[in-house]
DOTOR-990098 format. One record per residue: residue number from 1; x, y, z of N, C-alpha, C, O in turn; residue in three letters. Coordinates in Angstrom, 3 decimals, padded with zeros to 6 digits. Layout:
<recs>
{n NUM; n.u X; n.v Y; n.w Z; ca.u X; ca.v Y; ca.w Z; c.u X; c.v Y; c.w Z; o.u X; o.v Y; o.w Z; res ALA}
...
</recs>
This chain:
<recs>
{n 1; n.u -089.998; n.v -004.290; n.w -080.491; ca.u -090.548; ca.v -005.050; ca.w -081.593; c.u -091.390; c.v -004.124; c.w -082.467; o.u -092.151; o.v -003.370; o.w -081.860; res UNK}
{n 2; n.u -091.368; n.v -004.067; n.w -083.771; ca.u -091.886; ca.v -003.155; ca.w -084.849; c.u -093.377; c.v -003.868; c.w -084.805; o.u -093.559; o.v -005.084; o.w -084.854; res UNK}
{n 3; n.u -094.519; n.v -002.745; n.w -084.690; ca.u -095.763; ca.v -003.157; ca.w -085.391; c.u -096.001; c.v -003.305; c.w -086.782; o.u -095.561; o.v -002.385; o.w -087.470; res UNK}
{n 4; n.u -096.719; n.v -004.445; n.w -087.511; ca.u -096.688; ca.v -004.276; ca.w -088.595; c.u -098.445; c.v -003.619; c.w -088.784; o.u -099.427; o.v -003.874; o.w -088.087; res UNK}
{n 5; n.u -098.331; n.v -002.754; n.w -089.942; ca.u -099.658; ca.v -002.917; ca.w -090.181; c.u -099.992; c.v -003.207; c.w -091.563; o.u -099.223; o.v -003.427; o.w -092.499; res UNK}
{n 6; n.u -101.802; n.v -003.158; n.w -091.536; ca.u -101.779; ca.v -003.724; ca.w -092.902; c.u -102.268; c.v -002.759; c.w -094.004; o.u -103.178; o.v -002.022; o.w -093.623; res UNK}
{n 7; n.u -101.871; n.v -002.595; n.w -095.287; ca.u -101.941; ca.v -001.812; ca.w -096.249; c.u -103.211; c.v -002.111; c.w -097.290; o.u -103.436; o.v -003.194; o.w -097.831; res UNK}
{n 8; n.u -104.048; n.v -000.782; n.w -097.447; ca.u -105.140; ca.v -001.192; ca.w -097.853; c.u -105.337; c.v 000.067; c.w -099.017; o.u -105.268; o.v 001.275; o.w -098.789; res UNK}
{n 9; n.u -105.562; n.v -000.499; n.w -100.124; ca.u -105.420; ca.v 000.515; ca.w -101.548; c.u -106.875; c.v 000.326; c.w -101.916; o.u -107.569; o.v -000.655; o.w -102.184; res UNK}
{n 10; n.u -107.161; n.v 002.151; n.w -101.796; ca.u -108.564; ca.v 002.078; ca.w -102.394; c.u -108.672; c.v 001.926; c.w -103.829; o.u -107.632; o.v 001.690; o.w -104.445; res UNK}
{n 11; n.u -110.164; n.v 002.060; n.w -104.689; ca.u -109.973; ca.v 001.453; ca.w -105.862; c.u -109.887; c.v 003.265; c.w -106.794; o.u -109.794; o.v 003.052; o.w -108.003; res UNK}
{n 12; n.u -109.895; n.v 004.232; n.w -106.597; ca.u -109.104; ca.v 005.652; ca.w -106.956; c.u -107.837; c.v 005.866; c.w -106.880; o.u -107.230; o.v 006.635; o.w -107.625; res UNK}
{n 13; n.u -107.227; n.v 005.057; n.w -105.774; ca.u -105.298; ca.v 005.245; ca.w -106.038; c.u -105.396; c.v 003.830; c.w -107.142; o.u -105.067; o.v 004.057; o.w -108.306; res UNK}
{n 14; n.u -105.807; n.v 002.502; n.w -106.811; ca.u -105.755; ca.v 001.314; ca.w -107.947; c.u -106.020; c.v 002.167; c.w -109.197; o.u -105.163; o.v 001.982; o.w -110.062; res UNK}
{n 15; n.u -106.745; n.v 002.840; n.w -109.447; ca.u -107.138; ca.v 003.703; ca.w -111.145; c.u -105.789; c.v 004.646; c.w -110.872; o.u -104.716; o.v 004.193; o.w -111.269; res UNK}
{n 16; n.u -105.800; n.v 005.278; n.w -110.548; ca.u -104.001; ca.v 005.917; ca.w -110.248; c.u -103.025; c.v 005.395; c.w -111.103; o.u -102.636; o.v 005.917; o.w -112.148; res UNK}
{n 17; n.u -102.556; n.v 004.094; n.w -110.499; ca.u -101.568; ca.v 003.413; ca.w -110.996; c.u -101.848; c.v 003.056; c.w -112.089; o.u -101.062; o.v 003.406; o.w -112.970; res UNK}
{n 18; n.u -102.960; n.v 002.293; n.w -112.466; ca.u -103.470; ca.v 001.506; ca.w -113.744; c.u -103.221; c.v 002.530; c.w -114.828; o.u -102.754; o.v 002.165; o.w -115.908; res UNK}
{n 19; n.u -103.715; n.v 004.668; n.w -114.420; ca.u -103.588; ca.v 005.605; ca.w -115.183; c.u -101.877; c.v 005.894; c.w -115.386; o.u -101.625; o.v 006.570; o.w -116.383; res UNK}
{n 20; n.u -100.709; n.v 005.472; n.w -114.579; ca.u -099.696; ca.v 005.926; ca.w -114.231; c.u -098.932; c.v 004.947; c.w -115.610; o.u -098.193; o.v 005.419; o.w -116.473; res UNK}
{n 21; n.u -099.391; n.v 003.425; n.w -115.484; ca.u -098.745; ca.v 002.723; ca.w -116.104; c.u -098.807; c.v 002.762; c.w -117.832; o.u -097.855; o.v 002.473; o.w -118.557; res UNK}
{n 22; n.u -100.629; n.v 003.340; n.w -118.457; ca.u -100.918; ca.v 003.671; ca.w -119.283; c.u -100.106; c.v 004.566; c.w -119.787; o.u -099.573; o.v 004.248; o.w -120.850; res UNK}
{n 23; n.u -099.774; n.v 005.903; n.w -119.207; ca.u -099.018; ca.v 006.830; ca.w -119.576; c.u -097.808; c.v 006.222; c.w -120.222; o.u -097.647; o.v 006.133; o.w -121.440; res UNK}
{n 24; n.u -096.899; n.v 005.775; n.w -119.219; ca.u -095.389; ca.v 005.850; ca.w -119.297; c.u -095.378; c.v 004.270; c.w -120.392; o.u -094.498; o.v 004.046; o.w -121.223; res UNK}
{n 25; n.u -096.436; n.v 003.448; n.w -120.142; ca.u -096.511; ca.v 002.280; ca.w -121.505; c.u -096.558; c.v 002.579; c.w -122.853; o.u -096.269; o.v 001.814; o.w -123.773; res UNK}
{n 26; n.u -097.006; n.v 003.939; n.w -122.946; ca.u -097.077; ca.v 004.686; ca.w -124.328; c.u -095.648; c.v 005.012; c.w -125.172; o.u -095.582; o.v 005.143; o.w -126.394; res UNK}
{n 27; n.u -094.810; n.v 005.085; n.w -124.465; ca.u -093.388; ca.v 005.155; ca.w -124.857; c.u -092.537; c.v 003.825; c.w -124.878; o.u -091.729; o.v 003.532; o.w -125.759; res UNK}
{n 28; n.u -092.881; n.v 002.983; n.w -123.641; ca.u -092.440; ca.v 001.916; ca.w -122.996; c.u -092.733; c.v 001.148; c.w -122.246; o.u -092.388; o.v 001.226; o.w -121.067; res UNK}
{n 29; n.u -093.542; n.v 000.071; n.w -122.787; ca.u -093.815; ca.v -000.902; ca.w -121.568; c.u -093.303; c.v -001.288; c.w -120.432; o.u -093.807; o.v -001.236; o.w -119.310; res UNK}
{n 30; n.u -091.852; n.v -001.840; n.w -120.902; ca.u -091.418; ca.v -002.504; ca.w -120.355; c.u -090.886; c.v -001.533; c.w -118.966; o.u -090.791; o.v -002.057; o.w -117.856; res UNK}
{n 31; n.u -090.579; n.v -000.153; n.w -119.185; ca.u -090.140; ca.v 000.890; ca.w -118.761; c.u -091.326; c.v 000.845; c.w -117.675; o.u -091.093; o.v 000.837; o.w -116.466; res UNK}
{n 32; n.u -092.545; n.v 000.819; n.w -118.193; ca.u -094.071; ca.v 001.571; ca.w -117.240; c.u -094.476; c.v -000.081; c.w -116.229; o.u -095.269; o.v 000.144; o.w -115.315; res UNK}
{n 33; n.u -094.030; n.v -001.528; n.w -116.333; ca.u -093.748; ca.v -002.462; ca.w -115.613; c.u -093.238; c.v -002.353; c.w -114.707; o.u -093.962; o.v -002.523; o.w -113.725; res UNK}
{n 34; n.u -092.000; n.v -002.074; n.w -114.459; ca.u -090.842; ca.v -001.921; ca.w -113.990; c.u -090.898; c.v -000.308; c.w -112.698; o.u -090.559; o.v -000.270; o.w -111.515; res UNK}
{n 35; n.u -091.384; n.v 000.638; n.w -113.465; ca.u -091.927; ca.v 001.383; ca.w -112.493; c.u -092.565; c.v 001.147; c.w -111.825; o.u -092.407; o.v 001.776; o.w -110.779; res UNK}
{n 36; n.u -093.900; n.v -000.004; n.w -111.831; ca.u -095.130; ca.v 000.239; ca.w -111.232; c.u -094.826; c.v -000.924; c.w -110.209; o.u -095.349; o.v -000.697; o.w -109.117; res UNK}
{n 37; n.u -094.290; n.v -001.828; n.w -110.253; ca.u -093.441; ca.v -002.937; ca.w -109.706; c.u -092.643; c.v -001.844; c.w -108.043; o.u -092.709; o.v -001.770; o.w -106.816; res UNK}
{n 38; n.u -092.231; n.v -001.472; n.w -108.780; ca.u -091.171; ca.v -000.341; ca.w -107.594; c.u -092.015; c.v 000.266; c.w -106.845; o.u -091.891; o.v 000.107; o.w -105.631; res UNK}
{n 39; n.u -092.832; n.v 000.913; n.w -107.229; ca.u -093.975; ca.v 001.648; ca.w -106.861; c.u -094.630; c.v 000.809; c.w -105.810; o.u -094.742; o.v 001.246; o.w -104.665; res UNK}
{n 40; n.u -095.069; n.v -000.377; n.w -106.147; ca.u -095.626; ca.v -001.101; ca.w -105.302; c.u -095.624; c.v -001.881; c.w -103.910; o.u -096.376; o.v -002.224; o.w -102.997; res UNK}
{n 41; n.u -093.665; n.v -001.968; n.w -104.537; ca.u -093.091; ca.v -002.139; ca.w -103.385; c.u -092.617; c.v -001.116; c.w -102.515; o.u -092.265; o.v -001.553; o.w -101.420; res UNK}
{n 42; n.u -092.492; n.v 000.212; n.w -102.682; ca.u -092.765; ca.v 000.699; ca.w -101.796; c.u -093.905; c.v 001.369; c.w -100.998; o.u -093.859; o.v 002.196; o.w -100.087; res UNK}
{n 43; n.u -094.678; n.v 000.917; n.w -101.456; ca.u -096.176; ca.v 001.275; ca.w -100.976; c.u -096.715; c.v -000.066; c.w -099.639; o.u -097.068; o.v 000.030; o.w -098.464; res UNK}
{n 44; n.u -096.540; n.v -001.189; n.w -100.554; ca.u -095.902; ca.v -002.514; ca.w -099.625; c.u -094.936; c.v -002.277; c.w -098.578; o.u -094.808; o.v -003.179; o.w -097.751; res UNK}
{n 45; n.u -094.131; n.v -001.089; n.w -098.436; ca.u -093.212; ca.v -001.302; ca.w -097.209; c.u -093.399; c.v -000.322; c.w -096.346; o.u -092.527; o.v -000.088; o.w -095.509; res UNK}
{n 46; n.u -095.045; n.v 000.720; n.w -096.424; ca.u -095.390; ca.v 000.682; ca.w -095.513; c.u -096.025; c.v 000.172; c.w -094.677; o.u -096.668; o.v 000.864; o.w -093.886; res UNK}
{n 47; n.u -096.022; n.v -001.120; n.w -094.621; ca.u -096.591; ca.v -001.911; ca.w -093.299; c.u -095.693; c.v -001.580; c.w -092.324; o.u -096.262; o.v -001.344; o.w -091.258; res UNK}
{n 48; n.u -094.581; n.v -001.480; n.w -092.289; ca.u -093.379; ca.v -001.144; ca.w -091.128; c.u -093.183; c.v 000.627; c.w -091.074; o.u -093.003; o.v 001.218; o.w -092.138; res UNK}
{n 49; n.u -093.241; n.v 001.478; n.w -089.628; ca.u -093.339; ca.v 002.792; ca.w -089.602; c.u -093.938; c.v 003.620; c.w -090.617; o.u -093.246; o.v 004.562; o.w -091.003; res UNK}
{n 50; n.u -095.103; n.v 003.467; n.w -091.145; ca.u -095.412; ca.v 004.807; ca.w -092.188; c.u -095.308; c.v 005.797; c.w -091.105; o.u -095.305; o.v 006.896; o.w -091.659; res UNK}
{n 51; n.u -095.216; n.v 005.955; n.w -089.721; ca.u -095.419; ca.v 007.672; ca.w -089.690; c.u -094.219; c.v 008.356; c.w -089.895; o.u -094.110; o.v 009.515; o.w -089.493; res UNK}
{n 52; n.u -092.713; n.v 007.418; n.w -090.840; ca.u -091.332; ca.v 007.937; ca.w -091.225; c.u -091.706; c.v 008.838; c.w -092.154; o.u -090.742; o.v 009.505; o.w -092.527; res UNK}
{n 53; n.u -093.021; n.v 009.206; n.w -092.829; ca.u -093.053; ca.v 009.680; ca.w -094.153; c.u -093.850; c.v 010.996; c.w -093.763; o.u -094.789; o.v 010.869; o.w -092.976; res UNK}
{n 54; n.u -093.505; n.v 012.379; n.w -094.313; ca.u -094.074; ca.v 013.200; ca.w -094.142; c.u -095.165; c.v 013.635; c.w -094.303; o.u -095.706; o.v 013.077; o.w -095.258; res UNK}
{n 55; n.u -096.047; n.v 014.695; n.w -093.629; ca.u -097.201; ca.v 014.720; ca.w -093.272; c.u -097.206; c.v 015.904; c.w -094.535; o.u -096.332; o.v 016.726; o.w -094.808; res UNK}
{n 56; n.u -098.722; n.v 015.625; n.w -095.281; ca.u -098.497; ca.v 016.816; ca.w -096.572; c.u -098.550; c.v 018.096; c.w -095.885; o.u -098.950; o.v 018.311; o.w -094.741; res UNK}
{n 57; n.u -098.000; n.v 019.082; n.w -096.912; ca.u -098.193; ca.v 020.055; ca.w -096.744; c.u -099.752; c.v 021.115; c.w -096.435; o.u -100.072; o.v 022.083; o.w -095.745; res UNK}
{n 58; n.u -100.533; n.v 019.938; n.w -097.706; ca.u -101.995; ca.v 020.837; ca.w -097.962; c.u -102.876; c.v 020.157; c.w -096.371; o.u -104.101; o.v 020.279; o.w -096.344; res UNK}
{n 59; n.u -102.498; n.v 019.800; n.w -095.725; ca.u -103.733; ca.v 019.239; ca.w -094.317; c.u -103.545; c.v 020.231; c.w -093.338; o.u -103.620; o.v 019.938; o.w -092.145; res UNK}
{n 60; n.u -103.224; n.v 021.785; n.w -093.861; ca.u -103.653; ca.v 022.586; ca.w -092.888; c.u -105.443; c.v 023.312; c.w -093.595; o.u -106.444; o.v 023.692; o.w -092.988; res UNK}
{n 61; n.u -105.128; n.v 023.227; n.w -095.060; ca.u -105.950; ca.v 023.480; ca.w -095.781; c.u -107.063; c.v 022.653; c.w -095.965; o.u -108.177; o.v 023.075; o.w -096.275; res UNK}
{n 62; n.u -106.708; n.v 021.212; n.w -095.733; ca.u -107.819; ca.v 020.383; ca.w -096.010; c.u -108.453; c.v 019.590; c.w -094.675; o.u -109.209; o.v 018.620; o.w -094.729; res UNK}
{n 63; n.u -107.900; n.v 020.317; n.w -093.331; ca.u -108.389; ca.v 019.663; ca.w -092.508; c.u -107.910; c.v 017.614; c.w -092.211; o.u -108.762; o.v 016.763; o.w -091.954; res UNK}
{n 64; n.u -106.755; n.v 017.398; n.w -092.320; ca.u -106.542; ca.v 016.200; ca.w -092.715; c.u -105.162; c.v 015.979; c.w -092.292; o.u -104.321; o.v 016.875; o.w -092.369; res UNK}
{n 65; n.u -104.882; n.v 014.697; n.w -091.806; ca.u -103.628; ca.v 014.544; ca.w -091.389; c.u -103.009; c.v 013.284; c.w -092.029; o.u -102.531; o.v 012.264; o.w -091.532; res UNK}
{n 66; n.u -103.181; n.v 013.703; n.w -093.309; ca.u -102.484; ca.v 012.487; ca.w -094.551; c.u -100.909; c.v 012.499; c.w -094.494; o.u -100.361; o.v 013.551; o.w -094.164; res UNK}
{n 67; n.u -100.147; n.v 011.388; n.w -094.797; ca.u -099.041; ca.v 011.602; ca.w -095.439; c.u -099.157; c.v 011.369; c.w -096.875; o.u -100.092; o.v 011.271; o.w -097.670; res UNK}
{n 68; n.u -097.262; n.v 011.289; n.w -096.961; ca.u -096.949; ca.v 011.248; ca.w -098.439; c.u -095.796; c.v 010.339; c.w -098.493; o.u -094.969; o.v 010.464; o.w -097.590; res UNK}
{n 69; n.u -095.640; n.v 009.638; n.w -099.200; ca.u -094.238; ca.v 009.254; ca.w -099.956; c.u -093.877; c.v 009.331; c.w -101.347; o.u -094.708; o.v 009.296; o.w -102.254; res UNK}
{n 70; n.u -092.813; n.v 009.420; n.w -101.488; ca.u -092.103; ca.v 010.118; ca.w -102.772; c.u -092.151; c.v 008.780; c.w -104.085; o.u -092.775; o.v 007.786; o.w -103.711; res UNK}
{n 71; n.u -091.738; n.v 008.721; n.w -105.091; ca.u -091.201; ca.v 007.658; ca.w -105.914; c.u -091.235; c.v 008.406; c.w -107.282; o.u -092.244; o.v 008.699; o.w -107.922; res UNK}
{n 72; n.u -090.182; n.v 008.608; n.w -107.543; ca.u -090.186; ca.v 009.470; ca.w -109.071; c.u -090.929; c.v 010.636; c.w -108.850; o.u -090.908; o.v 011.159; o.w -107.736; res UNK}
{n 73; n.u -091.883; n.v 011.329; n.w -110.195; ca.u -092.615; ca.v 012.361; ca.w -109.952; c.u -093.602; c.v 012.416; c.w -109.091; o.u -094.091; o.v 013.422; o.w -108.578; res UNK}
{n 74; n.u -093.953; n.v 011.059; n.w -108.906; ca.u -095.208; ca.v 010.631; ca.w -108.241; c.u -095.567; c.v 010.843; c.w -106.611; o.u -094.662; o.v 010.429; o.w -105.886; res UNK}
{n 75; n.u -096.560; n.v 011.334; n.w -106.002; ca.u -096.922; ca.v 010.692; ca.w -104.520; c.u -098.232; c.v 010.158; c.w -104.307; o.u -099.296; o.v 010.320; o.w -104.904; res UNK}
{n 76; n.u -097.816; n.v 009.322; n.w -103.075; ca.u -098.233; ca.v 008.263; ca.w -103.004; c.u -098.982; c.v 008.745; c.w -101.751; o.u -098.282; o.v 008.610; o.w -100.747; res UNK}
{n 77; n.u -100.300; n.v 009.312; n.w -101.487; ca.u -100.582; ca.v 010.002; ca.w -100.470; c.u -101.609; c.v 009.229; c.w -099.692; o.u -102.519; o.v 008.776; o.w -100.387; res UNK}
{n 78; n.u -101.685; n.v 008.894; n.w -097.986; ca.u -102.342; ca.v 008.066; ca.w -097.384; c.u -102.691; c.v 009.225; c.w -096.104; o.u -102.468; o.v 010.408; o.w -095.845; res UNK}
{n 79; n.u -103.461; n.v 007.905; n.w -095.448; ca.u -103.872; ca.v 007.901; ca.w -093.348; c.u -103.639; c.v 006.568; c.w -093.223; o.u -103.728; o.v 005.597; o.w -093.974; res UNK}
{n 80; n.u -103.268; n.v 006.781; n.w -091.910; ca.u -103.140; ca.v 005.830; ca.w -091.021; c.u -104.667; c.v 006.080; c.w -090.044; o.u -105.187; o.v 007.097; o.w -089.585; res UNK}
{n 81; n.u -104.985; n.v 004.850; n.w -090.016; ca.u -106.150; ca.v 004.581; ca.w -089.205; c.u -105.922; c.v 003.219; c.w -087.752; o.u -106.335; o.v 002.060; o.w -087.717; res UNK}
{n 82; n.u -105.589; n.v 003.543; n.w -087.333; ca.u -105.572; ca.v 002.564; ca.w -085.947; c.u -104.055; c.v 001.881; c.w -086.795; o.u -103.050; o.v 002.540; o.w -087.059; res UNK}
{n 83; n.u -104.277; n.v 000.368; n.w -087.103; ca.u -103.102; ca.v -000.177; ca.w -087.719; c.u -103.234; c.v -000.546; c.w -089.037; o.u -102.687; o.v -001.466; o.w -089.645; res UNK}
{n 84; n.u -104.123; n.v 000.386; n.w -089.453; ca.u -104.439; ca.v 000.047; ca.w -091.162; c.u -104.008; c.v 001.337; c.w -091.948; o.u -104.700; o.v 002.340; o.w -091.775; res UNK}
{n 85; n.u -102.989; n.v 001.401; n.w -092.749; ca.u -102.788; ca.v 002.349; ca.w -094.139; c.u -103.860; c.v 002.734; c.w -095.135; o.u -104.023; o.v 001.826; o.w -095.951; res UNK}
{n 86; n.u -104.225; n.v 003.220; n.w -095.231; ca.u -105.544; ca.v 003.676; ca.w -096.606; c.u -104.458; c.v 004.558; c.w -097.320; o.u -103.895; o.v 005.561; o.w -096.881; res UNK}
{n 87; n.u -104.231; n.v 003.609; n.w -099.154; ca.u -103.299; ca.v 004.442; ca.w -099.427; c.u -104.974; c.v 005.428; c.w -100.678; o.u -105.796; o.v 004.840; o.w -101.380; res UNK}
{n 88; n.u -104.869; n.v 006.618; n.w -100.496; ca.u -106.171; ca.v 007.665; ca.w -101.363; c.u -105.588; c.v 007.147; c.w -102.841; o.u -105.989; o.v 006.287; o.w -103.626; res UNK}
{n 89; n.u -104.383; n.v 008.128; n.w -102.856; ca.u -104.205; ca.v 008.220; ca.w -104.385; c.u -103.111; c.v 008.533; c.w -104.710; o.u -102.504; o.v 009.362; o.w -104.033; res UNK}
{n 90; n.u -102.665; n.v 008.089; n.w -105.591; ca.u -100.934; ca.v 008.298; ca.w -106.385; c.u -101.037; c.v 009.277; c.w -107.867; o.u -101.696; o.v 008.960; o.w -108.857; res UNK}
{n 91; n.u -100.372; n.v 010.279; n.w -107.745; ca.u -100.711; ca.v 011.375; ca.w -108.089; c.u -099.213; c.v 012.102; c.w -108.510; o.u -098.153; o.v 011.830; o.w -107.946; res UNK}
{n 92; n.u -099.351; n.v 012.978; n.w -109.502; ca.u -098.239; ca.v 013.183; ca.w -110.260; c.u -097.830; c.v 014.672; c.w -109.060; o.u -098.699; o.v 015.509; o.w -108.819; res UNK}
{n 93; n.u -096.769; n.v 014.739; n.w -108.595; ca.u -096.419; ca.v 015.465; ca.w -107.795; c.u -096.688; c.v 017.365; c.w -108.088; o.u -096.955; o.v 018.306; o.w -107.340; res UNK}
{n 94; n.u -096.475; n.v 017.240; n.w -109.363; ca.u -097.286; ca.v 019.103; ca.w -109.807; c.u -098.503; c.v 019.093; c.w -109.597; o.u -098.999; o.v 020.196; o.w -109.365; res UNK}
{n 95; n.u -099.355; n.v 017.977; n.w -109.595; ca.u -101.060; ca.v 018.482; ca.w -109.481; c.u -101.799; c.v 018.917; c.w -108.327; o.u -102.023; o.v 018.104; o.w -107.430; res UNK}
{n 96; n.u -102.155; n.v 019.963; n.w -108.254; ca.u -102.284; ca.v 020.784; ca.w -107.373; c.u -103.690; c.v 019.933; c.w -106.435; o.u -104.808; o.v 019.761; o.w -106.923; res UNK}
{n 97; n.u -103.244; n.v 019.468; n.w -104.933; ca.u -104.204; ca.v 018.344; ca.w -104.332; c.u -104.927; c.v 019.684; c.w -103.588; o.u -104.472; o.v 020.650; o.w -102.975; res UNK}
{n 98; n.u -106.733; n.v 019.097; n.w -104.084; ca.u -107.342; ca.v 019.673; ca.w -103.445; c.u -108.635; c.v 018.728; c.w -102.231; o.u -108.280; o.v 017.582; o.w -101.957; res UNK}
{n 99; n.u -109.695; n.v 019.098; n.w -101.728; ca.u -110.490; ca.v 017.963; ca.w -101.297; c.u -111.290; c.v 016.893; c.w -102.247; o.u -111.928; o.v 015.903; o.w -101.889; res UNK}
{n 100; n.u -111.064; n.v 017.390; n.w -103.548; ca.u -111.725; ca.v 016.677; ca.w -104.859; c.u -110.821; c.v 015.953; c.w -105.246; o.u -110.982; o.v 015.390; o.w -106.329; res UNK}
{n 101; n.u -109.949; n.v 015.797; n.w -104.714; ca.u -109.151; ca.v 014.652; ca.w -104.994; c.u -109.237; c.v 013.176; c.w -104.347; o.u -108.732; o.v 012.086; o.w -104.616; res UNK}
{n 102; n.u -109.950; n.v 013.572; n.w -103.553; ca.u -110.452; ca.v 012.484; ca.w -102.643; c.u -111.961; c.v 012.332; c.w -102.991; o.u -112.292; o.v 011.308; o.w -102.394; res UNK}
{n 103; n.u -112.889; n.v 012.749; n.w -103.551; ca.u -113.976; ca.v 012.616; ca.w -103.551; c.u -114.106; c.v 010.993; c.w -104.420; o.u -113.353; o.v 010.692; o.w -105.346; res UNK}
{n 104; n.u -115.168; n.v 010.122; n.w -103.911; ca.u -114.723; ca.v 009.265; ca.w -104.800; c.u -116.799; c.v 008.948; c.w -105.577; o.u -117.817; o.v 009.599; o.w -105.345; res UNK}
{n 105; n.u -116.643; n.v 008.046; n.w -106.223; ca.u -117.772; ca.v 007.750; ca.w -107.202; c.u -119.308; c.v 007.616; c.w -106.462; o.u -120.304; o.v 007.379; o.w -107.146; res UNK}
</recs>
């Protein structure tokens, strides 16, 4: 039987998306909807196995054992904590992730 767990979006990946949808609404709304919709749902479908998704590259550097999932240019980078997802931040896949990427307000 699959554990589910539950998915919990801090409010720095929420500014993420809100920044993700701004962008791509500038050309196309309906286009930057429609992405963020997708986006969501797969962020939503890690309640079932997130540890399918690879572990980043930078958590030898940052001390950290985050993953990632893919969606367009974008990742979607988390931890798993007991049975809870913390998704950090969704982030354009060239930007170079450092520990200030996580720092929050």
């Amino acid at each position: 039987m699959a554990v589910s767990y539950n998915v919990e979006i801090t409010q720095i990946a929420e500014r993420d998306v809100e920044e993700i949808w701004t962008y791509i609404a500038a050309d196309n709304q309906e286009a930057a909807t429609a992405f963020i919709l997708r986006l969501e749902e797969q962020i939503e479908a890690l309640e079932q196995f997130p540890e399918r998704c690879s572990l980043i590259p930078e958590n030898e550097l940052l001390g950290t054992t985050y993953r990632h999932q893919l969606y367009g240019a974008y990742r979607t980078i988390f931890r798993i904590s007991g049975r809870t997802v913390y998704i950090l931040r969704v982030i354009h896949g060239a930007r170079l992730l450092d520990s200030s990427c996580f720092e929050t307000e």
